[in-house]
N, C-alpha and C positions, 0 to 999 in steps of 0.2 A: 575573473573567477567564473563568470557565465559561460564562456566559451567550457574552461574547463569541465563544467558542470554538465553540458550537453553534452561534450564531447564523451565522459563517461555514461551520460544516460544511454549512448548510441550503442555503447562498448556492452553495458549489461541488455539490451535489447537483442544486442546481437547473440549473446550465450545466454539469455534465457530461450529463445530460438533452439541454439546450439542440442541443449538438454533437452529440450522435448520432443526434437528430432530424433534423438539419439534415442530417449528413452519409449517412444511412438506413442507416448501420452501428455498428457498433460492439461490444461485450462489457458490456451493462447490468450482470447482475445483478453479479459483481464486483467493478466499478467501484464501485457502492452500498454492496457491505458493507465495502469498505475507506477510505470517504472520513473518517472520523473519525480510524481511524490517521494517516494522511495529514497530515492537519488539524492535529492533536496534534503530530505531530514536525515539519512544517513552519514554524508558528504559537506552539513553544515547546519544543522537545526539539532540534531542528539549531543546532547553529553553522556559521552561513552569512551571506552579503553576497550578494545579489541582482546588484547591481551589479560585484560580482567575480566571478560562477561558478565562477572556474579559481583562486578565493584558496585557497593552499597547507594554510590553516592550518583549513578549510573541514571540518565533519564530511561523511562520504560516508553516501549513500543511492543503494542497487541496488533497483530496484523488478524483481524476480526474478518475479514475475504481470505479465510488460510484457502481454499482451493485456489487461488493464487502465488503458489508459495512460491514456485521458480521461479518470481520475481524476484523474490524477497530473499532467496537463498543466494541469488546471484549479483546479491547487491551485499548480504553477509560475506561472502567470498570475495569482491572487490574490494572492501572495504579494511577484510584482514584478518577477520575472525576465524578462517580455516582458511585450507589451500586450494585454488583455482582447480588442482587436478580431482579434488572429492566433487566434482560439482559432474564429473564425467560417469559416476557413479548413480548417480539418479536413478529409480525406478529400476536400478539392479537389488538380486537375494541379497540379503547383507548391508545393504547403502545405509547408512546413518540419514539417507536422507529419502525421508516420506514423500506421500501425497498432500500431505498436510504438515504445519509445521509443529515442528517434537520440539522440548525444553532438551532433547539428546544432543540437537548440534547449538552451538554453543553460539549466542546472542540472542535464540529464541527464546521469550520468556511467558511463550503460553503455546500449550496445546491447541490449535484451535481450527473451525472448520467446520462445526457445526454451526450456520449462523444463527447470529442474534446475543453470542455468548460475549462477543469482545469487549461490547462499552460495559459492561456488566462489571467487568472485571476489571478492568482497568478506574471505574469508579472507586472500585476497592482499592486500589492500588495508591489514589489520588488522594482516598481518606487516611489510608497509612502512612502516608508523607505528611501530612498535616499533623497525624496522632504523634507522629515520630520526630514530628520539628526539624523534617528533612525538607531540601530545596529540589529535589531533581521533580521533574514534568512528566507528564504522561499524556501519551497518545494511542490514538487508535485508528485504524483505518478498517471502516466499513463500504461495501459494494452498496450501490443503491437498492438494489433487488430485496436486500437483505432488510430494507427498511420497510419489508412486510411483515416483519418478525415481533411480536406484542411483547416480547422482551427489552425490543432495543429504547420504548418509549418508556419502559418502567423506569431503566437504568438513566434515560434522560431527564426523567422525573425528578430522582432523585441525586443528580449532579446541579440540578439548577436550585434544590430544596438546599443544598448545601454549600453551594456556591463557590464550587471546586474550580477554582481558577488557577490553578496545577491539569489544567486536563484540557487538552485540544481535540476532540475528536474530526477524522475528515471522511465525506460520502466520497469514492469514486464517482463519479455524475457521468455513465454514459452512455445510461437510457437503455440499459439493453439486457435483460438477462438470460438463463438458458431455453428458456420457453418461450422467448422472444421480448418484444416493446416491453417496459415496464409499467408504463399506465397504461397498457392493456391489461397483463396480469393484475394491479394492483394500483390503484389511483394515490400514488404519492407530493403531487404538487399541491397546495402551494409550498414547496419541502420548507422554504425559509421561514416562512409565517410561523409555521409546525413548530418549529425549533424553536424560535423567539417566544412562542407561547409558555413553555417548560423553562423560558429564565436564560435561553442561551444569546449569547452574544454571537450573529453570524456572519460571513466572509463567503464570498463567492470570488473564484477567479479559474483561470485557464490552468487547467491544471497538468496540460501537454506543455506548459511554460514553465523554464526553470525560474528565469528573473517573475514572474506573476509570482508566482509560487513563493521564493523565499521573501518576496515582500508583503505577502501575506503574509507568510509566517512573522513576520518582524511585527507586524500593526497586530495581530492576535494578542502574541506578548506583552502587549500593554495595558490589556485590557485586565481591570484587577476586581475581585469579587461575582464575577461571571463563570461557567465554561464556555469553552469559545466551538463555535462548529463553524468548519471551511467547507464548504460545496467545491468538489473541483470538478469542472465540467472537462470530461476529458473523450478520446474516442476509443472505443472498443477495437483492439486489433492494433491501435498506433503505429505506424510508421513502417508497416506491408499494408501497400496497397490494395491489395484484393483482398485483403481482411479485414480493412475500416468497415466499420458502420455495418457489419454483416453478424448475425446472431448466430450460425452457427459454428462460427470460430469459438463461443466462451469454450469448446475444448475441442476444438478440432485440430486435425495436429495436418504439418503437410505432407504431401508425398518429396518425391528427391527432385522434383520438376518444380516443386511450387517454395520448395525449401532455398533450391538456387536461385530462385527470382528473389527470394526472402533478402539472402545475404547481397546479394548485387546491389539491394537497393538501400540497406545500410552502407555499406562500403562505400558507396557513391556518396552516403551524408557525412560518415567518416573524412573521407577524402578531404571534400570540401570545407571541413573546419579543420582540420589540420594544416591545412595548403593555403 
């Protein structure tokens, strides 16, 4: 199942690439270092029907880093919820599919992209599953950057005051946001302490690992009367080497020179787990 699992992370690394080339915009390096999260809960952590979107009984997921959403579309379209060929539509007049993610295409179920909005909402979401004596889970994925936002610690507040253990939320962890370091911009460490103080239960792991990954996800699950927060420490840019760990990828897009070194160097990772 791991194999599998990367093997598909590599496959939407590759067409979220795909689409931002295509479309000559986008938010690479993000997009990169969250596609394995993605992957992970799309492919084996969500209870969901593709073919129902709006099934009641459906876990929710807020992608709270919507200027990441070519991740997130391209893992919606893998997974089943539309066709592979809407995803060639990107950033065209007409495309159903934004710069941010729209409740239009269909498994999205928030607006979002203003940060700081996601855990907010998804709090709500966690309290309506409780008011409603519903089982499904909620998550959220937030960018670190985003945790300079004095919204996200109120909504933290009040998940730990309630002890909404229906509700996972995860930082992408990878230091880096559009205006570069993130504790330059914005002195975020010690993040764990931070969390654990507001009542949450927290997890730290590799979050460019799929096996790290769903075995956090399994040990979160256990955890009852807490919300649970995952730090995933991942790398900005993921898996194109001249865009790791480089701050001006969060939207830099390539030219056709640095787009064919892109794909050569998935292919090569393709290759080798298929082989």
């Amino acid at each position: 199942m791991i194999q599998k699992l990367t093997l598909q992370a590599e496959l939407v690394r590759k067409r979220t690439l795909e689409i931002i080339y295509g479309a000559k915009a986008g938010h690479t390096g993000g997009s990169l270092s969250a596609i394995e999260v993605l992957t992970a809960l799309y492919f084996k952590v969500l209870k969901l029907d593709p073919l129902r979107p709006d099934w009641p009984e459906r876990d929710r997921f807020v992608m709270s880093k919507g200027h990441s959403v070519e991740a997130l579309y391209c893992v919606l379209s893998a997974r089943g919820f539309f066709p592979d060929a809407v995803l060639d539509t990107f950033g065209q007049f007409n495309s159903p599919l934004f710069g941010h993610p729209t409740r239009k295409v269909p498994g999205v179920e928030l607006n979002s992209g203003a940060l700081g909005h996601g855990l907010s909402v998804a709090v709500g979401m966690a309290l309506a599953a409780r008011m409603d004596k519903s089982s499904y889970r909620c998550y959220a994925l937030m960018g670190d950057g985003e945790q300079g936002e004095g919204s996200v610690y109120e909504a933290a507040m009040a998940a730990g005051h309630y002890r909404l253990d229906k509700l996972t939320a995860i930082i992408d962890r990878n230091h880096l946001q559009i205006s570069g370091k993130t504790e330059d911009v914005m002195t975020l460490e010690p993040m764990a302490e931070r969390w654990k103080a507001f009542g949450w239960e927290v997890f730290e792991t590799d979050g460019n690992d799929i096996a790290a990954l769903l075995d956090c996800f399994e040990r979160s699950e256990k955890v009852k009367d807490k919300p649970k927060l995952i730090i995933s420490h991942s790398i900005k840019g993921k898996g194109v080497s001249y865009m790791e760990n480089i701050a001006k990828w969060h939207h830099g897009v390539p030219n056709s020179e640095q787009f064919e070194l892109a794909m050569k160097e998935i292919d090569s990772r393709i290759e080798k787990i298929t082989h």
